[in-house]
C-alpha positions in Angstrom: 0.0 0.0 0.0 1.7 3.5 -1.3 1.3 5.9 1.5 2.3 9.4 1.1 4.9 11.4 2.9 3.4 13.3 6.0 3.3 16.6 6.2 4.1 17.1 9.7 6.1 13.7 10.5 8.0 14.4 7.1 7.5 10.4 6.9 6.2 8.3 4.3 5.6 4.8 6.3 2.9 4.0 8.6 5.1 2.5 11.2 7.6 5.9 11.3 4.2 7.8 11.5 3.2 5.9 14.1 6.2 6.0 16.3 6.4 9.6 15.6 2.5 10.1 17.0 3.7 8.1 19.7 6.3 10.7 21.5 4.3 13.9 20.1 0.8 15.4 20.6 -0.8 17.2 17.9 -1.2 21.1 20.1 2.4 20.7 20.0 1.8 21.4 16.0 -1.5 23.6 16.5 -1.8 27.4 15.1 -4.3 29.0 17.3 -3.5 31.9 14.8 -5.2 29.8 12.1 -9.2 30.1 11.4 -10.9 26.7 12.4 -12.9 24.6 9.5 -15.3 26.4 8.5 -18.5 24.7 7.3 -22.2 26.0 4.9 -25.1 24.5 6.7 -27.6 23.3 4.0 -31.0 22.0 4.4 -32.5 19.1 2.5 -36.6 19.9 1.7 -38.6 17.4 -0.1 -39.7 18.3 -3.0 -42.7 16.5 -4.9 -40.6 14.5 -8.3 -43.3 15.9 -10.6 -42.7 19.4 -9.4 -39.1 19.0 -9.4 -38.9 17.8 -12.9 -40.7 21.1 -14.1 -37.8 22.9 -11.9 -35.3 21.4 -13.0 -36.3 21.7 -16.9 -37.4 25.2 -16.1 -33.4 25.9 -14.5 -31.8 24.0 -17.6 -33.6 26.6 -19.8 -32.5 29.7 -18.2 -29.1 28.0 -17.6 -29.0 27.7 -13.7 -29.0 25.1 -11.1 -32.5 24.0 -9.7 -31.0 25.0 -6.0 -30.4 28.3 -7.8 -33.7 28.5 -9.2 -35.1 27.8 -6.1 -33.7 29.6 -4.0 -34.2 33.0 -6.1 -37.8 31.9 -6.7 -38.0 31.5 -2.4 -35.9 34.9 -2.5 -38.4 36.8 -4.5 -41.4 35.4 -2.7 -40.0 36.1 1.0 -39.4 39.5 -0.5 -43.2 40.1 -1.9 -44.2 38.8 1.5 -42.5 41.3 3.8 -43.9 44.0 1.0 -47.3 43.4 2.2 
């Protein structure tokens, strides 16, 4: 099994990487300085398979994804709501 070099341990076996972990801990190589992972919350909503087919042709004719369509459609309509 090809295992590549590690960028921390600078080793390319398991077994040096392991012996390596062994006598280190990983704050020693932390940078507090450095922006956690950041993550996009998305939200799944079940959509009826008729109506997404119309969507999704509707999307392909305008040259956008459905989830784009979508979401300006939802966009538009939260907007004519606060409107009225």
């Amino acid at each position: 099994m090809a295992v590549n070099k590690s960028s921390i341990s600078k080793s390319a076996s398991l077994e040096k990487m392991g012996e390596f972990w062994g006598t280190h801990d990983f704050t020693e190589f932390d940078n507090s300085s450095a922006p956690d992972a950041e993550f996009t919350v998305t939200c799944a909503i079940p959509i009826e398979l008729d109506l997404l087919s119309v969507i999704e042709r509707y999307a392909q004719q305008h040259g956008v994804s459905a989830e784009t369509l979508v979401n300006l459609w939802l966009q538009q309509k939260v907007a004519e709501q606060k409107t009225a």
